[in-house]
PyMOL commands that place a pseudoatom at each C-alpha (Angstrom):
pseudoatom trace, name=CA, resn=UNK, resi=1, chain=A, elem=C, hetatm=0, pos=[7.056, 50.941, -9.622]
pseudoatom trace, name=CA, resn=UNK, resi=2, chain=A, elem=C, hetatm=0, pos=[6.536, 47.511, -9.235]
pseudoatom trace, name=CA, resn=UNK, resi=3, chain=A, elem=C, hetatm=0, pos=[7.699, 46.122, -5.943]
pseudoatom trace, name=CA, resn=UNK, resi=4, chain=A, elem=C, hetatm=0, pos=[8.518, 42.582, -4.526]
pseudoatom trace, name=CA, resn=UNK, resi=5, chain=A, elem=C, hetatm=0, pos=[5.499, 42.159, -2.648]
pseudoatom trace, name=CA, resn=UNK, resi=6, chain=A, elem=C, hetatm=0, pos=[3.449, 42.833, -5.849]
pseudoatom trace, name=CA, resn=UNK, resi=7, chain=A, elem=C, hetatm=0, pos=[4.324, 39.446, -7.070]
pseudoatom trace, name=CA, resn=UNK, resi=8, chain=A, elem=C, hetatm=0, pos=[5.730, 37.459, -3.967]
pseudoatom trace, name=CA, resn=UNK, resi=9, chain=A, elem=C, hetatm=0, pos=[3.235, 34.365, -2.868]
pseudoatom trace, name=CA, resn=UNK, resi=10, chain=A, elem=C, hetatm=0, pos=[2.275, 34.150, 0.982]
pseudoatom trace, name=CA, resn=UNK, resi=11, chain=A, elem=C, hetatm=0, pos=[2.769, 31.139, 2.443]
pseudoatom trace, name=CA, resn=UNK, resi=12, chain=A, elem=C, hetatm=0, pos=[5.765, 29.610, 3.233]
pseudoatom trace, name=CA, resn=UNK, resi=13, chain=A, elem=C, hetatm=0, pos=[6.359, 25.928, 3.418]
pseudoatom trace, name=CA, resn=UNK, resi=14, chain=A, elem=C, hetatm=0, pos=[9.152, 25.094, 6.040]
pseudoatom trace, name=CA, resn=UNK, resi=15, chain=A, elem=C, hetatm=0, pos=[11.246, 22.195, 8.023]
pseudoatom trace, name=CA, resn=UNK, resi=16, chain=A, elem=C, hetatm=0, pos=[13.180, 22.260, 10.337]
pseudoatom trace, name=CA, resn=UNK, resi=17, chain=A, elem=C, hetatm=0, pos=[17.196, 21.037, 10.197]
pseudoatom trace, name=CA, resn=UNK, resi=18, chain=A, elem=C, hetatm=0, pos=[16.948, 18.155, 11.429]
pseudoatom trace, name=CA, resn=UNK, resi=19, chain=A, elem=C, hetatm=0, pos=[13.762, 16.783, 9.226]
pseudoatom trace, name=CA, resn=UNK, resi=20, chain=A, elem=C, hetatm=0, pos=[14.978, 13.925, 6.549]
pseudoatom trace, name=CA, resn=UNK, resi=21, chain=A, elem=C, hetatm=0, pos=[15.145, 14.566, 3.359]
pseudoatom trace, name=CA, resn=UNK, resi=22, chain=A, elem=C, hetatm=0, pos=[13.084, 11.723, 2.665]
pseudoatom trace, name=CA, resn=UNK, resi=23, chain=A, elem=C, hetatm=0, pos=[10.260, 13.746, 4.837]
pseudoatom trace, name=CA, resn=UNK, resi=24, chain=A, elem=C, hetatm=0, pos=[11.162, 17.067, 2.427]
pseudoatom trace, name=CA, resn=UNK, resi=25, chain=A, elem=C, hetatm=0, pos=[10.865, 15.367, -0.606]
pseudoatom trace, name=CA, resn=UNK, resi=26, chain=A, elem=C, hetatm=0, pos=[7.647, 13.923, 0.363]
pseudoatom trace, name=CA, resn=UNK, resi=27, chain=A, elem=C, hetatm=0, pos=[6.018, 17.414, 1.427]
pseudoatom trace, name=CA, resn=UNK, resi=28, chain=A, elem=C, hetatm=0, pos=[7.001, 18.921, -2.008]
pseudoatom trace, name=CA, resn=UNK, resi=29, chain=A, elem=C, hetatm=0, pos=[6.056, 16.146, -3.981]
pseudoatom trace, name=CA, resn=UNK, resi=30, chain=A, elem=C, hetatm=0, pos=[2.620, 16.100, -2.182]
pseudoatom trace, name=CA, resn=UNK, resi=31, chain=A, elem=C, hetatm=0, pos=[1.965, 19.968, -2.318]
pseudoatom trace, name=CA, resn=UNK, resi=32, chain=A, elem=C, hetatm=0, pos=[3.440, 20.707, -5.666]
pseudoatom trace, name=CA, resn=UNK, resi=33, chain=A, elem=C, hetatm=0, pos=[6.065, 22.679, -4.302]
pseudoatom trace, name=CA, resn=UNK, resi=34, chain=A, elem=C, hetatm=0, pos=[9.502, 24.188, -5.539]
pseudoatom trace, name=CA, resn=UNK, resi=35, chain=A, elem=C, hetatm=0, pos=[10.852, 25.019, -2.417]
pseudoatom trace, name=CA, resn=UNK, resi=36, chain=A, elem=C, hetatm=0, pos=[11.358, 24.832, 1.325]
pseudoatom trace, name=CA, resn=UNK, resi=37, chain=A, elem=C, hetatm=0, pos=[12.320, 27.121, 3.568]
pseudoatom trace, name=CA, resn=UNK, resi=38, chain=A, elem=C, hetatm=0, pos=[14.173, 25.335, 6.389]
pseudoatom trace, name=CA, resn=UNK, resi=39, chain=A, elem=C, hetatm=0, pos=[14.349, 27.028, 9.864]
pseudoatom trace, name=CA, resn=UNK, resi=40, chain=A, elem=C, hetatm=0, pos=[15.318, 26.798, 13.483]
pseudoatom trace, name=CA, resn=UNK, resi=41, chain=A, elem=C, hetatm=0, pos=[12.895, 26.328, 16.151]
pseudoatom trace, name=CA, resn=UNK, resi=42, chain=A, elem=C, hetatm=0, pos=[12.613, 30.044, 16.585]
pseudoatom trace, name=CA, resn=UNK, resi=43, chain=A, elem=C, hetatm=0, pos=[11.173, 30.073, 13.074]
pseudoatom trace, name=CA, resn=UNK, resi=44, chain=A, elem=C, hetatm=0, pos=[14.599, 32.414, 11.706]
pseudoatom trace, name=CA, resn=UNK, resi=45, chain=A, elem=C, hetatm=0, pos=[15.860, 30.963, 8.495]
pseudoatom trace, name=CA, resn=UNK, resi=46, chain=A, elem=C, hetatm=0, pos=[18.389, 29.073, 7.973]
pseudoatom trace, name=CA, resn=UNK, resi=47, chain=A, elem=C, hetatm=0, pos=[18.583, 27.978, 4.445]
pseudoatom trace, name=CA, resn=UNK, resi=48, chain=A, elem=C, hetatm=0, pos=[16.581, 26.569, 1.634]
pseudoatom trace, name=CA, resn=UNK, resi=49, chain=A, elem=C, hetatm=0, pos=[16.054, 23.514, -0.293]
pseudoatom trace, name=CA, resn=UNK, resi=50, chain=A, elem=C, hetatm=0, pos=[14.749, 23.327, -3.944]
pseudoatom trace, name=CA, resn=UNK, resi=51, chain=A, elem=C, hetatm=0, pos=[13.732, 20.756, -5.897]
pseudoatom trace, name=CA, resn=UNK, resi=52, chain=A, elem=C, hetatm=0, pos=[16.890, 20.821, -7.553]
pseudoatom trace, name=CA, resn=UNK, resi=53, chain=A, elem=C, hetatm=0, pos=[19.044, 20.251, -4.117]
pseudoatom trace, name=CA, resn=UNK, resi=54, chain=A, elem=C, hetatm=0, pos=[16.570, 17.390, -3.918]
pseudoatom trace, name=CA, resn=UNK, resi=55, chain=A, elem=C, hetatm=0, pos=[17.925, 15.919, -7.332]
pseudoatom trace, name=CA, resn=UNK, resi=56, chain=A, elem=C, hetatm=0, pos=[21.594, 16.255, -7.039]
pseudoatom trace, name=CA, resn=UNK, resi=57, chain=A, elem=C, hetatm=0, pos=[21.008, 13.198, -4.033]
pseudoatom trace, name=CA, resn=UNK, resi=58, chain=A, elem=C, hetatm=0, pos=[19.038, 11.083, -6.107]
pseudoatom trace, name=CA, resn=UNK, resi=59, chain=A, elem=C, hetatm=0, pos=[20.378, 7.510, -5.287]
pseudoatom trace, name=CA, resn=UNK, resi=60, chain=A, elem=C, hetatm=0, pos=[21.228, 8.131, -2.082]
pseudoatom trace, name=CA, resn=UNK, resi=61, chain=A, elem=C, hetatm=0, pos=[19.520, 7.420, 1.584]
pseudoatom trace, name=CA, resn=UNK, resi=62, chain=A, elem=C, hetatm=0, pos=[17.472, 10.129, 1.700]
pseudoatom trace, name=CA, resn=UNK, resi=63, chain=A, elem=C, hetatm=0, pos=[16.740, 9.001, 5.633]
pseudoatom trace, name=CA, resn=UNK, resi=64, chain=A, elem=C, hetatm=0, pos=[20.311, 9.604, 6.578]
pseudoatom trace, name=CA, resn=UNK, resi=65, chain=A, elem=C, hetatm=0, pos=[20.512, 12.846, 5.471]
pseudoatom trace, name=CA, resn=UNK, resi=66, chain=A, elem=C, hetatm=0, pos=[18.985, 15.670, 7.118]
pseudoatom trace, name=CA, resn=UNK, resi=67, chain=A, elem=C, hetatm=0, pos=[17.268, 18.669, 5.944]
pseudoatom trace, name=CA, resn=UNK, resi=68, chain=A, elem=C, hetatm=0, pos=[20.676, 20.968, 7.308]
pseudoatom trace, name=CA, resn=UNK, resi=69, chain=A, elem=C, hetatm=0, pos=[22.859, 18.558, 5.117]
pseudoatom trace, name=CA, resn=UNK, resi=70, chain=A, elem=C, hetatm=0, pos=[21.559, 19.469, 1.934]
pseudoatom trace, name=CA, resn=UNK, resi=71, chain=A, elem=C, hetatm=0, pos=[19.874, 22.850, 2.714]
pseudoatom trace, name=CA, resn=UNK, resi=72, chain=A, elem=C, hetatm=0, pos=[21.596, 26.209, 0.997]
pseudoatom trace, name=CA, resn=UNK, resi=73, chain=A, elem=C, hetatm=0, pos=[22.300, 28.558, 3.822]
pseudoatom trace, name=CA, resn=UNK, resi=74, chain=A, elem=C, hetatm=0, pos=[19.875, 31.256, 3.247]
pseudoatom trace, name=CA, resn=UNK, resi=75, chain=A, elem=C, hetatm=0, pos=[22.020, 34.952, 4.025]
pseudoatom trace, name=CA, resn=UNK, resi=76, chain=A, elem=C, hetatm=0, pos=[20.051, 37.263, 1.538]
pseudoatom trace, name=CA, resn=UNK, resi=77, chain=A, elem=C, hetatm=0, pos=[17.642, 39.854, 3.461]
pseudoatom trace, name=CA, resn=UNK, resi=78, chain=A, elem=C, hetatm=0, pos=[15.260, 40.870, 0.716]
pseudoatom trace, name=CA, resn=UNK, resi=79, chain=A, elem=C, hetatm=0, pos=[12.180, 43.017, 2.090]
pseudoatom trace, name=CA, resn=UNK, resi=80, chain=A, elem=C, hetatm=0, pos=[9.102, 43.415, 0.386]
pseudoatom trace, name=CA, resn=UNK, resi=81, chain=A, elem=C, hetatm=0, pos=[9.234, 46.889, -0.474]
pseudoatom trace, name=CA, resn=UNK, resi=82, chain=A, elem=C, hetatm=0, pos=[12.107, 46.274, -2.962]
pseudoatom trace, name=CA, resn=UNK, resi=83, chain=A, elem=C, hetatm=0, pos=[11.282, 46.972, -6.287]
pseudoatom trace, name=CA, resn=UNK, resi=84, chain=A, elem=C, hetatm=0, pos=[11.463, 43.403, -8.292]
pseudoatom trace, name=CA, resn=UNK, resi=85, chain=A, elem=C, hetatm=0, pos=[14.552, 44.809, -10.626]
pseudoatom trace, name=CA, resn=UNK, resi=86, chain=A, elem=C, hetatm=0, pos=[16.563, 44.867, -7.484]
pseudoatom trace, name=CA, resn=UNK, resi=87, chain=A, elem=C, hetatm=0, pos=[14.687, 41.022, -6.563]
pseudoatom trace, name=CA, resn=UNK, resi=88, chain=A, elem=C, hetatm=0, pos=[16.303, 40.384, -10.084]
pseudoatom trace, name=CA, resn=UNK, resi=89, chain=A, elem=C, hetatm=0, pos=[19.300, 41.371, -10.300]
pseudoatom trace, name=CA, resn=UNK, resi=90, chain=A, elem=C, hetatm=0, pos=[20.196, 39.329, -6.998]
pseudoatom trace, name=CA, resn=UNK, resi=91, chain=A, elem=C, hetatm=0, pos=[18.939, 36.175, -8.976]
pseudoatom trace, name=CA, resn=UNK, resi=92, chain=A, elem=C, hetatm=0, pos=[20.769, 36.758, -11.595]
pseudoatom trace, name=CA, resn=UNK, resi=93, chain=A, elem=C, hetatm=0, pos=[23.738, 37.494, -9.903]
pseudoatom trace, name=CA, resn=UNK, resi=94, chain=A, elem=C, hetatm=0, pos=[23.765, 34.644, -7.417]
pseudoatom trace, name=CA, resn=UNK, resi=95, chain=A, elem=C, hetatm=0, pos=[21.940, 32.122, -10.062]
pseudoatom trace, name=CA, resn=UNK, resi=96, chain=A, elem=C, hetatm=0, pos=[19.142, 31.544, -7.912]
pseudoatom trace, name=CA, resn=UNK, resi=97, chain=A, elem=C, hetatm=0, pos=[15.247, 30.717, -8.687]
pseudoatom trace, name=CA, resn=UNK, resi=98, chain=A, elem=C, hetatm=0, pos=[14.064, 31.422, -5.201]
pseudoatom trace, name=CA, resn=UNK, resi=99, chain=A, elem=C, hetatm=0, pos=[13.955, 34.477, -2.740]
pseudoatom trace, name=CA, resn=UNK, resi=100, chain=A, elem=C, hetatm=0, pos=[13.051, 34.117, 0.783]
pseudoatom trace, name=CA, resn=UNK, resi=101, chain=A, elem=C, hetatm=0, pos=[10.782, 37.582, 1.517]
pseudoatom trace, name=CA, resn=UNK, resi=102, chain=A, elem=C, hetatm=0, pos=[12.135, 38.383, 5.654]
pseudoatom trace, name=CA, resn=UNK, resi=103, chain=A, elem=C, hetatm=0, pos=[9.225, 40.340, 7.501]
pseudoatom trace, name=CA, resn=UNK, resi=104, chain=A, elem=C, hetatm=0, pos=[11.818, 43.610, 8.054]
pseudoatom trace, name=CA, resn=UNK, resi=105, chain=A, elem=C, hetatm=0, pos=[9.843, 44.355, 11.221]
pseudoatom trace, name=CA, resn=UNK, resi=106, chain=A, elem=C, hetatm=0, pos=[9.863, 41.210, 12.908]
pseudoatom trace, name=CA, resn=UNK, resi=107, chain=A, elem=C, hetatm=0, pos=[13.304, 40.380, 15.329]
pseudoatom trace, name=CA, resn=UNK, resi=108, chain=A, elem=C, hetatm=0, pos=[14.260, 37.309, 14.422]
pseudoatom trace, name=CA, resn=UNK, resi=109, chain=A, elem=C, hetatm=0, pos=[14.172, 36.746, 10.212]
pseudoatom trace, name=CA, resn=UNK, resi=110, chain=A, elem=C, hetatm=0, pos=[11.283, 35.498, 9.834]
pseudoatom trace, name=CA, resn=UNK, resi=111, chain=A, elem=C, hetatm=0, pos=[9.562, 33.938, 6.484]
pseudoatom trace, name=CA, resn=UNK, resi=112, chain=A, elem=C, hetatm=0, pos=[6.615, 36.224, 4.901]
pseudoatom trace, name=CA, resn=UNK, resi=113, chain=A, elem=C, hetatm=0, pos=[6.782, 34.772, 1.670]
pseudoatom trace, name=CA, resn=UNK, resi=114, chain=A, elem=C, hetatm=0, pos=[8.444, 33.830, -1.056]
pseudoatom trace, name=CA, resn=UNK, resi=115, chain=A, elem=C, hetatm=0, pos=[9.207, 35.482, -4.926]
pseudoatom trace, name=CA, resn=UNK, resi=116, chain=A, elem=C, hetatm=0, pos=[10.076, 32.607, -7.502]
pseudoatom trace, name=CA, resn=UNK, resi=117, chain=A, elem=C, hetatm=0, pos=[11.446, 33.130, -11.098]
pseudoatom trace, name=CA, resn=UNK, resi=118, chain=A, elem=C, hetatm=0, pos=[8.131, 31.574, -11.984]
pseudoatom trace, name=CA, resn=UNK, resi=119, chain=A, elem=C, hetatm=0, pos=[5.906, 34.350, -10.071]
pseudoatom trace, name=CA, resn=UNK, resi=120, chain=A, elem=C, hetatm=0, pos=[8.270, 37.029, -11.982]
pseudoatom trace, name=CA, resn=UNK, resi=121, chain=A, elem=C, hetatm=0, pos=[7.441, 35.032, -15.188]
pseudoatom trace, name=CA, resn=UNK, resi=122, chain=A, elem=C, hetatm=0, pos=[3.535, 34.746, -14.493]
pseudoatom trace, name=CA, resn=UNK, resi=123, chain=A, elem=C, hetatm=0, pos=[3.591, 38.613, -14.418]
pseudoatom trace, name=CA, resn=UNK, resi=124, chain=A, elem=C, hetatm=0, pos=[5.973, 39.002, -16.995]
pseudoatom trace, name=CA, resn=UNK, resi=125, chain=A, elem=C, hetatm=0, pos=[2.875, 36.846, -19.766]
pseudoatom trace, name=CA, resn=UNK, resi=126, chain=A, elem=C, hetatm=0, pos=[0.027, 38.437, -17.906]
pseudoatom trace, name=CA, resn=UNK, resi=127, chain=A, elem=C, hetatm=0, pos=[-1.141, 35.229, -16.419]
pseudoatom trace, name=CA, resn=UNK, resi=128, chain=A, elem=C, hetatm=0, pos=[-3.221, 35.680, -13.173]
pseudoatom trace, name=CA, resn=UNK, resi=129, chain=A, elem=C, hetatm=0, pos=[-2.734, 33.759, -10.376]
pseudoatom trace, name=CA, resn=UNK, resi=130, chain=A, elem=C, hetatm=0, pos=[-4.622, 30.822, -10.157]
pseudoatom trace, name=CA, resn=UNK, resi=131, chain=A, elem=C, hetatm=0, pos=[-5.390, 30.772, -13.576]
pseudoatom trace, name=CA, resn=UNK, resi=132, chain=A, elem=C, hetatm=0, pos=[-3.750, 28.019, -15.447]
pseudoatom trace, name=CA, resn=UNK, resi=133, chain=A, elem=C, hetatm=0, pos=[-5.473, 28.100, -19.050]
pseudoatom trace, name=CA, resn=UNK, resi=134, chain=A, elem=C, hetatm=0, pos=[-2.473, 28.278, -21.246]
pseudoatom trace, name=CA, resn=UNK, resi=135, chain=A, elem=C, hetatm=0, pos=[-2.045, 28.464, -24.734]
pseudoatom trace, name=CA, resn=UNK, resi=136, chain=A, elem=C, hetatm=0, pos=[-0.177, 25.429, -26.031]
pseudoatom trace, name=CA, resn=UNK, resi=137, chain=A, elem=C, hetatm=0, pos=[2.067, 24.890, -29.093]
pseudoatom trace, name=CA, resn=UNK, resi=138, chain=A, elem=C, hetatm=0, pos=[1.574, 20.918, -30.150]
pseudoatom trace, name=CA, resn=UNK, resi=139, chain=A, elem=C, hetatm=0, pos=[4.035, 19.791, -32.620]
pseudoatom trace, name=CA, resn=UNK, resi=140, chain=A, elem=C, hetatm=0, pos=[2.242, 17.676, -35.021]
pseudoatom trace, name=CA, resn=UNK, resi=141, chain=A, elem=C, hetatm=0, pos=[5.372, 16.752, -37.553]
pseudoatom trace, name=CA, resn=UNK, resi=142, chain=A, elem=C, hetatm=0, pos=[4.957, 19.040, -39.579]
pseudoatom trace, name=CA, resn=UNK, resi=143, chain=A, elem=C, hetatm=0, pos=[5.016, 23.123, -37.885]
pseudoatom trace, name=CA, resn=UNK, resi=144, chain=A, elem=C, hetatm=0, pos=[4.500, 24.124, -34.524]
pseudoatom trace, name=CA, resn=UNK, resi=145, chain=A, elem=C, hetatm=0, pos=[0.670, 25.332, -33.859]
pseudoatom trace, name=CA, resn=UNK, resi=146, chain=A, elem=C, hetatm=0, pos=[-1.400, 27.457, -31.208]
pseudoatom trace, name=CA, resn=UNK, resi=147, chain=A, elem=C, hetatm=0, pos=[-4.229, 25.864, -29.463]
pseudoatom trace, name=CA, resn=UNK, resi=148, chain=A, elem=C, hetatm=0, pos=[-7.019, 28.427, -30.044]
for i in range(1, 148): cmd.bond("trace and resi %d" % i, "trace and resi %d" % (i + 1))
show_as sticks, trace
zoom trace
């Protein structure tokens, strides 16, 4: 059985609520992130921000508005020991790329990690991590190709 922490990526990159979104934007434009995980002081999680909370406020001062203005409150405990259909199934059913992984051991809920649509994809085509040589379809006007 595959579980969640079969596919989740360590590392979580956080802010806290009162960061600007300016400041958020400019960490995951700069790391190549999707996400951030946006928590108290204590380090317990409060919500999330994805790059597509980031879009819907395109236009707007992102220096007025705080991290906790546009952050999804985060209220889904998923532990690593789930197996990924369960992961799934709450993506599906909440329409949500992103799953915060909470260390089920620690008091406070605390980041471990974090499973992505993407990471479920990667395993889903076989591609290891951290190995980006794809095969690419080019249209040249006339049919669609594969790179060899």
């Amino acid at each position: 059985m595959l579980r969640v922490c079969d596919l989740m990526h360590k590392g979580v990159s956080c802010c806290f609520p009162e960061e600007t979104v300016k400041s958020v934007a400019k960490m995951i434009q700069a790391n190549q992130f999707r996400s951030v995980v946006v928590v108290h002081q204590s380090g317990e999680v409060w919500g999330l921000i994805s790059i597509g909370d980031l879009i819907r406020h395109y236009g707007e001062d992102l220096e007025k508005l705080s991290a906790e203005d546009i952050m999804r409150p985060y209220k889904i405990d998923v532990d690593p020991q789930w197996p990924v259909e369960r992961a799934i199934e709450i993506m599906r059913k909440r329409k949500i790329e992103h799953l915060i992984i909470i260390d089920p051991h620690a008091g406070p809920k605390r980041p471990i990690a974090i499973l992505t649509t993407f990471d479920i994809i990667r395993h889903m085509s076989q591609i290891e991590t951290g190995n980006y040589e794809q095969m690419l379809r080019v249209y040249d006007g006339i049919s669609i190709s594969s790179a060899p």
